[in-house]
C-alpha positions in Angstrom: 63.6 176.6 8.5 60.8 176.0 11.5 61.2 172.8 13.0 57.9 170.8 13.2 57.4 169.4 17.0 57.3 165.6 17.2 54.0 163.8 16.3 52.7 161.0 18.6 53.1 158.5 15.9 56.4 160.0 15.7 57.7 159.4 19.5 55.8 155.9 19.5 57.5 155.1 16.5 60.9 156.0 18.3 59.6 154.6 21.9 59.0 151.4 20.1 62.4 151.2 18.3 64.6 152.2 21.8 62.1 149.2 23.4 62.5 146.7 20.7 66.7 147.2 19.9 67.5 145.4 23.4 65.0 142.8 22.8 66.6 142.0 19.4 70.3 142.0 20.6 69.1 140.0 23.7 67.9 137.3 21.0 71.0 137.8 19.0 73.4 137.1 22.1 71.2 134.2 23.5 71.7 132.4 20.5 75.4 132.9 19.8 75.9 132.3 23.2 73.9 128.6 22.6 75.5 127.9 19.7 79.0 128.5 21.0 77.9 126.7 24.3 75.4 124.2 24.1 74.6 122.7 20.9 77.3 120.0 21.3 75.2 118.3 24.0 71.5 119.9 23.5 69.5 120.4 20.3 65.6 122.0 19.8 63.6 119.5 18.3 66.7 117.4 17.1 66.8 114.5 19.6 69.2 113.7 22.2 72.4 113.9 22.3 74.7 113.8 25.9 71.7 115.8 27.3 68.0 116.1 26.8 66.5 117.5 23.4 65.3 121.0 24.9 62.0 121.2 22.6 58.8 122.7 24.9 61.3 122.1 28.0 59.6 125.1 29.8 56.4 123.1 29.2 57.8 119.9 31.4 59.6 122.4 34.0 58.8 125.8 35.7 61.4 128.4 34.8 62.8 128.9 38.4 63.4 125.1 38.2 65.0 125.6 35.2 67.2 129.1 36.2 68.5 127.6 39.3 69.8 123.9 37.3 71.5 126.1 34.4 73.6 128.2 37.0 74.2 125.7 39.2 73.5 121.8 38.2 76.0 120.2 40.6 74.1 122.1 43.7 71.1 120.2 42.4 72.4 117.4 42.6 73.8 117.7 46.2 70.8 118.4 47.5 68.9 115.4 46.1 67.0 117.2 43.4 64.8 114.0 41.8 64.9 115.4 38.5 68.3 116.5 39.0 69.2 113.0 39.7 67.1 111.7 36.4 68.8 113.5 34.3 72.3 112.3 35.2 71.4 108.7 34.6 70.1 109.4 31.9 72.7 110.8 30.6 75.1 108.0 31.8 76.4 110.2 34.7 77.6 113.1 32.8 77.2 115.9 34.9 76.3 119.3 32.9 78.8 121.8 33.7 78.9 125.2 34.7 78.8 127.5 32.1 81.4 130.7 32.6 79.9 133.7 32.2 76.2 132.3 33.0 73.7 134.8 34.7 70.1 135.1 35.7 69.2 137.6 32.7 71.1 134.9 30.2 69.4 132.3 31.1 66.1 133.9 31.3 67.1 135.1 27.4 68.1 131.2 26.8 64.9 130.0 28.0 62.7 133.0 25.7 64.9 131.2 22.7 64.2 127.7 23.8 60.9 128.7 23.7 60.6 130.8 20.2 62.6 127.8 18.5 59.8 125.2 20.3 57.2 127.2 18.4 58.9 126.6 14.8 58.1 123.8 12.7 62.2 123.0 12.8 64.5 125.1 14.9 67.8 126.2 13.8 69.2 124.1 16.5 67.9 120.5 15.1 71.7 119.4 15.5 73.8 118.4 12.5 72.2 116.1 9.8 73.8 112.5 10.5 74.1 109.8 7.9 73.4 106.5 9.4 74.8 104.2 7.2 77.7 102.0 8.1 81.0 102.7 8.6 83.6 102.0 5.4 87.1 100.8 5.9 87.4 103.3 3.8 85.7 106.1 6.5 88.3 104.5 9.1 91.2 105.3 6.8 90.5 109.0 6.3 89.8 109.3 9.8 93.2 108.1 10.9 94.9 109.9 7.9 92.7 113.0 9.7 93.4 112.3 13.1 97.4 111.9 12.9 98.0 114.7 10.5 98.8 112.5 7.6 96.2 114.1 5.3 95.6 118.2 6.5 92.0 119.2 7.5 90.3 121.3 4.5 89.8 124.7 6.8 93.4 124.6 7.4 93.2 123.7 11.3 95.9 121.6 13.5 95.6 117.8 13.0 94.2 116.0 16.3 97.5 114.8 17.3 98.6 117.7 18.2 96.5 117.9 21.5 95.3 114.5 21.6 95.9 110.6 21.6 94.1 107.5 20.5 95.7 104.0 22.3 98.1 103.1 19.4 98.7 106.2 17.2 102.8 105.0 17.3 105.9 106.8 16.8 106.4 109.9 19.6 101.6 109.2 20.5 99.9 112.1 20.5 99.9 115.6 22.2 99.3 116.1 26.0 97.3 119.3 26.1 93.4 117.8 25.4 92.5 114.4 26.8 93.5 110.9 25.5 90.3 110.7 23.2 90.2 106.4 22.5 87.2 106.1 24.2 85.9 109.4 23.7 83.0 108.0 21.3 81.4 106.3 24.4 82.0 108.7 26.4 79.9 111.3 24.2 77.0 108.4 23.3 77.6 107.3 20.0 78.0 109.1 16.5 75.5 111.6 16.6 76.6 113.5 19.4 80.4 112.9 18.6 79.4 114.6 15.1 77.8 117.8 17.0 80.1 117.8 19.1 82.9 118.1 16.0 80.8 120.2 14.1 80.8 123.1 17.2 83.6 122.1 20.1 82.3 124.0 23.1 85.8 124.1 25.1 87.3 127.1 25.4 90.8 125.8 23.8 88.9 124.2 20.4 86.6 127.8 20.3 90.1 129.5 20.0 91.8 127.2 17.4 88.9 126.2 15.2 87.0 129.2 15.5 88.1 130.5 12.1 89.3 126.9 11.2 86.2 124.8 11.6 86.3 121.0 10.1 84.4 120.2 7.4 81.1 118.5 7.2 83.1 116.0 4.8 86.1 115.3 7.8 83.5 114.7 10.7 81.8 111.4 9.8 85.1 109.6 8.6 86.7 111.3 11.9 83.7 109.2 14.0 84.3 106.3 12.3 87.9 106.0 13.3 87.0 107.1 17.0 84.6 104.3 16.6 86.8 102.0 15.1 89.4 102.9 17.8 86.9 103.2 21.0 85.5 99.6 19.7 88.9 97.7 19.1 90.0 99.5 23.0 93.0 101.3 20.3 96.0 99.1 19.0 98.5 97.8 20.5 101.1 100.6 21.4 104.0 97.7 22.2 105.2 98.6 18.4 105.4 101.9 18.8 107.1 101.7 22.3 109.7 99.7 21.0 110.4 102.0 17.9 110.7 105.0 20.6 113.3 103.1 22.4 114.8 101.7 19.5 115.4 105.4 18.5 116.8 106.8 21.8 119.1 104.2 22.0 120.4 104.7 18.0 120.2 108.6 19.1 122.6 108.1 22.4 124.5 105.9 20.8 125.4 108.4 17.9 126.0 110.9 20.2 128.3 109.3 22.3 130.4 108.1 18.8 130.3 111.9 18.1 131.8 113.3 21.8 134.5 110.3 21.6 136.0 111.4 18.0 135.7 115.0 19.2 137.3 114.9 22.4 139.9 111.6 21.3 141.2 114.4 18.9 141.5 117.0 21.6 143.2 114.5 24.1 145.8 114.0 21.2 147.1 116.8 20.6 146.9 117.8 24.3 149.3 114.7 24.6 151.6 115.5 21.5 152.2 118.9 22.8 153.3 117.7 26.0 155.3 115.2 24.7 156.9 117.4 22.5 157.7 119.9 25.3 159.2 116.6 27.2 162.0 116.1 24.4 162.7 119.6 24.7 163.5 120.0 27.8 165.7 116.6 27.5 167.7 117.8 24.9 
């Protein structure tokens, strides 16, 4: 069988392909890498959140503006930058942190996406759709029942509690490991943002444990209301549940002391009768 050389359609056709399979994966990483990253603070056409809705941002900015503030917004800052400077006040003094793993060629593929998502009439990265209607007693309840473990979240992740604590969640409070989160929805600006960030947790810890665990669209609102609830009422008052933790280690020590006393009184008894008994002995 003769092989036929290549035609020039044929070796454009290939040309084009090598040329256009980097350009695809470069689009696919840049938005994995903003959904896992930035979509709890930014959206494309969404609104604000913590930061700035990035819709047409490279029409507002220049792109070395833009490179040099991704890789390194604190330096901005500390030199003054004015815009720099706008955009923490505006965002309540939240500073935008330093991504690991950022680079000149990622954020040169970020800013292409920005841009290709500006261009659509809604970009995947709107940002979760949030109802506005007014929190339920009912909302708060769940929430709690979420937060402390008391009802287990639907995709089968670790209760809140676990890391976290909310100003008068009682008993033992909450775990140590993530922040004490009672004024966490001020902190983020209210329930949208709380909701993204929920919906897509950017730290490195949550990425690990709810990766393949995620909560449900159903658990995030009723979760905001009771961060509400608790960020608004500055958390109950954890008196009760201090005094219930005493109260225990006292009833604890207390049982353990009864325990060692009966244990060793028995010992000490026949330590004595043996000696006692060895005492006639010798007598006799």
């Amino acid at each position: 069988m003769r092989l036929q050389p290549p035609t020039r359609l044929g070796l454009g056709l290939a040309l084009g392909l090598l040329i256009a399979a980097p350009t695809a994966a470069s689009a696919q990483d840049a938005a994995a890498f903003f959904k896992q990253n930035c979509t709890s603070c930014h959206t494309i056409g969404g609104g604000r959140l913590t930061g700035p809705d990035l819709k047409d941002v490279t029409k507002s900015r220049d792109r070395a503006w833009l490179t040099d503030f991704v890789l390194a917004p604190q330096a901005a800052l500390d030199r003054g930058d004015p815009y720099a400077l706008q955009l923490q006040q505006e965002a309540r003094g939240v500073v935008m942190p330093q991504v690991a793993g950022i680079n000149r060629d990622l954020v040169s593929a970020l800013l292409d996406l920005i841009e290709a998502e500006s261009a659509l009439p809604k970009s995947q990265f709107a940002g979760v759709q949030v109802s506005d209607r007014p929190f339920t007693a009912a909302d708060v309840q769940l929430g709690t029942e979420l937060f402390r473990g008391q009802r287990r979240l639907g995709g089968g992740g670790p209760s809140c509690v676990s890391c976290h604590t909310v100003r008068g969640t009682g008993g033992l409070g909450g775990g140590q490991l993530g922040p004490d989160l009672t004024k966490v929805y001020e902190r983020l600006q209210w329930r949208k943002a709380l909701a993204t960030w929920l919906n897509a947790p950017p730290t490195a810890t949550m990425q690990t444990v709810f990766a393949k665990t995620p909560i449900a669209e159903t658990e995030v609102l009723p979760l905001v209301a009771y961060f509400e609830a608790a960020a608004r009422n500055g958390g109950e008052d954890d008196r009760a549940g201090l005094i219930q933790f005493v109260l225990l280690g006292l009833g604890a020590a207390a049982l353990g002391l009864g325990v060692m006393d009966s244990a060793w009184k028995t010992r000490f008894r026949s330590v004595r009768r043996a000696l006692v008994e060895r005492r006639r002995g010798a007598r006799s």
